[in-house]
C-alpha positions as CSV (number, residue, x, y, z in Angstrom):
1,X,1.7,8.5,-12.3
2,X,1.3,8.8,-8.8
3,X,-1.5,7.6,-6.4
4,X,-1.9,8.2,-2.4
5,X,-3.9,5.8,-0.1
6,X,-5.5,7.0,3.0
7,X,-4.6,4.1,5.2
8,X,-4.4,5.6,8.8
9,X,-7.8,5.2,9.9
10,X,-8.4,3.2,13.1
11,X,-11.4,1.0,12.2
12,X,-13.0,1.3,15.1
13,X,-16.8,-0.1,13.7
14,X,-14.5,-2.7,12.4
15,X,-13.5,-4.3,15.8
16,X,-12.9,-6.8,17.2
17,X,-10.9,-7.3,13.7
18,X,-8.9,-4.3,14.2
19,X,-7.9,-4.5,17.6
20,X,-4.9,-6.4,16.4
21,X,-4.8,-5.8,12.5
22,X,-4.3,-2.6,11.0
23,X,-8.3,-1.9,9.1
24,X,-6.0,-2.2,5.5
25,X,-4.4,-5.0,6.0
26,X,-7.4,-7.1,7.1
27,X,-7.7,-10.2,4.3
28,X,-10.4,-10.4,1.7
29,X,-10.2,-13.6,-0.5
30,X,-6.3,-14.5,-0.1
31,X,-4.8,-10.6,-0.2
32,X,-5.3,-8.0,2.2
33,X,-7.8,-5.0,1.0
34,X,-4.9,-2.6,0.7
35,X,-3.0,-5.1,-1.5
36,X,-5.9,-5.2,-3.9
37,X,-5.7,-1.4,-4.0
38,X,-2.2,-1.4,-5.0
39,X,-2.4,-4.4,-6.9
40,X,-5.4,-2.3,-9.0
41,X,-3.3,1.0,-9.0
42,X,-0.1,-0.7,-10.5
43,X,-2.4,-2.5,-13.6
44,X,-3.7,1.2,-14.1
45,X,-0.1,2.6,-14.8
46,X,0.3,4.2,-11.4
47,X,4.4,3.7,-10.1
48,X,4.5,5.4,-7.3
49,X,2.1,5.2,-4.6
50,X,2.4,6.9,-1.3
51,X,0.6,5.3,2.0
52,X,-0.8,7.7,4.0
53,X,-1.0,5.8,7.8
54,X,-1.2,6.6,11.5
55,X,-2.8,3.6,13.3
56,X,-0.4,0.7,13.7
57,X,1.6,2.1,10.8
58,X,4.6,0.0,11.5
59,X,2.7,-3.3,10.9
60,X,2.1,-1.8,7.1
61,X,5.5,-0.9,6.7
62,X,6.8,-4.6,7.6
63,X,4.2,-5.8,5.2
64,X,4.7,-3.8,2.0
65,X,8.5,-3.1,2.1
66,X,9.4,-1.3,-1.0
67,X,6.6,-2.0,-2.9
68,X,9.2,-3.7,-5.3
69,X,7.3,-7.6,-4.9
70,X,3.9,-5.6,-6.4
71,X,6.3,-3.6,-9.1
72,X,5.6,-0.3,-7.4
73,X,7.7,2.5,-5.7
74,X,5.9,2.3,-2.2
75,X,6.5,5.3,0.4
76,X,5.1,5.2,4.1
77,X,3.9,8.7,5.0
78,X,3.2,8.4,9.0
79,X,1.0,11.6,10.7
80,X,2.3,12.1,13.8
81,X,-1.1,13.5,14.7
82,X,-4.5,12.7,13.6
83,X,-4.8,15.0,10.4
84,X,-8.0,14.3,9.0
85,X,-8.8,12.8,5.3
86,X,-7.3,15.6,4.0
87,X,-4.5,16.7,5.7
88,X,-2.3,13.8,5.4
89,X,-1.8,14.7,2.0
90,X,0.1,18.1,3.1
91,X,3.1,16.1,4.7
92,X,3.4,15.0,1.1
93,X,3.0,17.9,-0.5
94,X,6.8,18.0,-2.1
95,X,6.2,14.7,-3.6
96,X,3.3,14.8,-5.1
97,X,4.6,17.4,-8.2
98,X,2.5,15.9,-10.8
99,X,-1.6,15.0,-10.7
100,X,-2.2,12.3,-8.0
101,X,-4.7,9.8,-7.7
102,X,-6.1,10.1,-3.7
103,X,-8.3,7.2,-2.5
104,X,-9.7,6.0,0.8
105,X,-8.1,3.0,2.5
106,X,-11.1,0.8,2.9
107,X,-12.6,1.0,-0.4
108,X,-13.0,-1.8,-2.8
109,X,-13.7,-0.5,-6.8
110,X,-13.2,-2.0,-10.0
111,X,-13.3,1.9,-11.0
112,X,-11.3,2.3,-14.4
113,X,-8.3,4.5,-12.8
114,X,-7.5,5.5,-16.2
115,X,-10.6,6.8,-17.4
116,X,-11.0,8.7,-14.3
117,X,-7.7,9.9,-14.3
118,X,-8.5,11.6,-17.9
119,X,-11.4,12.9,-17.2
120,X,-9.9,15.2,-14.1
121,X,-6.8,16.4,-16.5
122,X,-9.7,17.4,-19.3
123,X,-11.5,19.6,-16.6
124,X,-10.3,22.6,-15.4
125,X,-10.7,22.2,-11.4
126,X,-8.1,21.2,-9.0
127,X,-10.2,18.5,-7.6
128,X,-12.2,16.1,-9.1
129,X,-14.4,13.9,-7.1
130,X,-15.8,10.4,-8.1
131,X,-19.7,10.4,-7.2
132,X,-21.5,6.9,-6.9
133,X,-25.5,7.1,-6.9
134,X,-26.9,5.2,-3.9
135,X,-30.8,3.7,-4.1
136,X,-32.1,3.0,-0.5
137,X,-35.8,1.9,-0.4
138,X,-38.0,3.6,2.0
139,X,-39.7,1.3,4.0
140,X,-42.9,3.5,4.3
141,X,-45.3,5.6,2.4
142,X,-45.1,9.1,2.1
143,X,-48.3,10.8,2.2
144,X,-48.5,15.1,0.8
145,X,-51.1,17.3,2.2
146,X,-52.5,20.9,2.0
147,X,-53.5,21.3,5.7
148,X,-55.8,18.7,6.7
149,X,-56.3,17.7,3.7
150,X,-54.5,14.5,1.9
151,X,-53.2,15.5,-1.4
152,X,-51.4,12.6,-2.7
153,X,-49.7,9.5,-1.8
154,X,-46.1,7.9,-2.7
155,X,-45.6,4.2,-2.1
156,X,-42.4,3.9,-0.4
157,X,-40.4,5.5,-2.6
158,X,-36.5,5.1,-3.3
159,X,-34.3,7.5,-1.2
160,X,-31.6,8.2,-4.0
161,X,-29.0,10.3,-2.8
162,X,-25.5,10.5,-4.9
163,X,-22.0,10.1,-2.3
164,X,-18.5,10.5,-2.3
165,X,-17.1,7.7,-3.4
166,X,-13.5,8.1,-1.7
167,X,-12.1,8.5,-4.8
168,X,-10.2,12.0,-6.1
169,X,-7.9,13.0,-8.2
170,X,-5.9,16.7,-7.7
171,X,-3.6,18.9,-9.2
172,X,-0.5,20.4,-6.8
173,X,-1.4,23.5,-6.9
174,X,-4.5,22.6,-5.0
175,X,-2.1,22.4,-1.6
176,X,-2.5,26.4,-1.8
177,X,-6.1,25.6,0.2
178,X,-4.1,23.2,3.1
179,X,-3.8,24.6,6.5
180,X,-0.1,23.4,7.2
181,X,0.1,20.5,9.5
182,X,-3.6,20.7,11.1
183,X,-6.8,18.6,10.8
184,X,-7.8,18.6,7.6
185,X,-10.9,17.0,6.2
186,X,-11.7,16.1,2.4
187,X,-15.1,17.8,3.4
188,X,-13.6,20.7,4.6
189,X,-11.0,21.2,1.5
190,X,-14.2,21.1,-0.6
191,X,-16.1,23.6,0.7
192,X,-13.3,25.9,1.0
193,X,-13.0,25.9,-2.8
194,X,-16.9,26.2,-3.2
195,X,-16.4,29.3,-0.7
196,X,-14.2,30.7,-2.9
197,X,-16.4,30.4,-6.1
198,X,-14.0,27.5,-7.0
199,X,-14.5,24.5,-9.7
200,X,-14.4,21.5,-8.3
201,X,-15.4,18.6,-10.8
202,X,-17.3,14.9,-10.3
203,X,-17.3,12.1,-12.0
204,X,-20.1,9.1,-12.3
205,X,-18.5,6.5,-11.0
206,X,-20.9,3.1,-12.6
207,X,-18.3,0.4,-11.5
208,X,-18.7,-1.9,-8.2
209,X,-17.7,-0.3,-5.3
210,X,-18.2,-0.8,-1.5
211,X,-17.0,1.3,1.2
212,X,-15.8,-1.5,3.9
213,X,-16.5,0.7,7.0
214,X,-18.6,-2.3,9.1
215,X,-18.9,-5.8,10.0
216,X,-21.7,-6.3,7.6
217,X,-19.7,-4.8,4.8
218,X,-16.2,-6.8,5.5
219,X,-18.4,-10.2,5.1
220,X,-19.7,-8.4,2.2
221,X,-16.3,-8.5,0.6
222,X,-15.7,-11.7,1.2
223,X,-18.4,-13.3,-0.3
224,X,-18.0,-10.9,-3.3
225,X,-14.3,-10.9,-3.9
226,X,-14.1,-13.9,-6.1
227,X,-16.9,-12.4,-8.4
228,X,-15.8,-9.1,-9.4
229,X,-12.0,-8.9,-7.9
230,X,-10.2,-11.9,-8.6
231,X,-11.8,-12.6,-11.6
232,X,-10.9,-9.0,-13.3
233,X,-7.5,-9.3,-11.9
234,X,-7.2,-13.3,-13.5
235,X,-8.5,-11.0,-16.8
236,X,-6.2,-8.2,-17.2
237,X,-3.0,-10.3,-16.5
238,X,-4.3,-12.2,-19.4
């Protein structure tokens, strides 16, 4: 099975960490965040994993080689120009013959790869995005009225709203929606199919996951890593 990471975003609410460091490569626990990825996608089945990169693109290539030390067929796609979330994926379009998993670079899930992975081919969509529900409280009361006249109160409710989760998978023939070489965003590919009166499928994902786009969220990982990564990693090589 194949899998792409999108690893060519510059990290820019990550600096000063990324001024010098690549946002994949920064170290959570004793591996980098992409290694985990890989390391996750190899357990899963997947062989051949292409990395999608732009920013500082050479310092990945030194790092991963191959991809023969993590028992993996690594490629290094490199945009020449920014291209989007999306996009990148068109300079790979020849490759990627077969259903591909596509995940964001700076996410950290314990997401079960291979239930997800048979859940898109049972569906009938191109595109199948993973969905994570988010609770945020709400710090204040919300007060209904008719008028001038109070109708009701709600006690700081929860703000539930359900996100992208950075995690797809597609089919080939999805590349028919890709403008060639332009940018391209994951947004923008999904309301082009809706547009079109298209299927596009989600699935629940229940498992941890955090999206590592700021400071708070790298020291986030870091606390959490021994918990839920190198734990279930010590576990399925057992």
């Amino acid at each position: 099975m194949k899998a792409v990471i999108l690893a060519g975003g510059l990290g820019l609410r990550l600096k000063p960490f990324t001024q010098i460091i690549p946002k994949p490569l920064l170290p959570i626990g004793e591996k980098s965040m992409l290694q985990i990825q890989i390391e996750r996608l190899a357990q899963f089945g997947f062989k051949e994993i292409f990395l999608a990169t732009n920013y500082k693109s050479e310092y990945i290539e030194r790092f991963f080689g191959d991809g023969s030390e993590f028992g993996v067929k690594l490629t290094i796609s490199r945009e020449e120009k920014p291209l989007g979330t999306a996009g990148p994926l068109y300079l790979l379009r020849e490759q990627l013959d077969t259903p591909f998993v596509v995940m964001n670079g700076d996410i950290l899930s314990l997401i079960d790869f291979g239930n997800l992975y048979d859940f898109a081919m049972s569906q009938d969509s191109l595109l199948t995005l993973s969905i994570k529900k988010e609770i945020t409280p709400f710090d204040f009361g919300n007060i209904f009225f008719d008028g001038n006249r109070v109708t009701g109160i709600e006690e700081k409710p929860d703000i539930i709203m359900y996100i992208l989760a950075g995690i797809y998978v597609m089919k080939p023939e999805i590349f028919k929606y890709f403008p060639e070489n332009e940018f391209f965003g994951m947004d923008m590919l999904i309301k082009a199919m809706l547009e079109k009166g298209d299927l596009v499928s989600k699935y629940d994902l229940k498992d941890y996951w955090l999206d590592i786009g700021r400071i708070d969220d790298y020291y986030t990982a870091q606390s959490e890593y021994n918990n839920h990564f190198k734990a279930s990693m010590q576990e399925r090589a057992d």
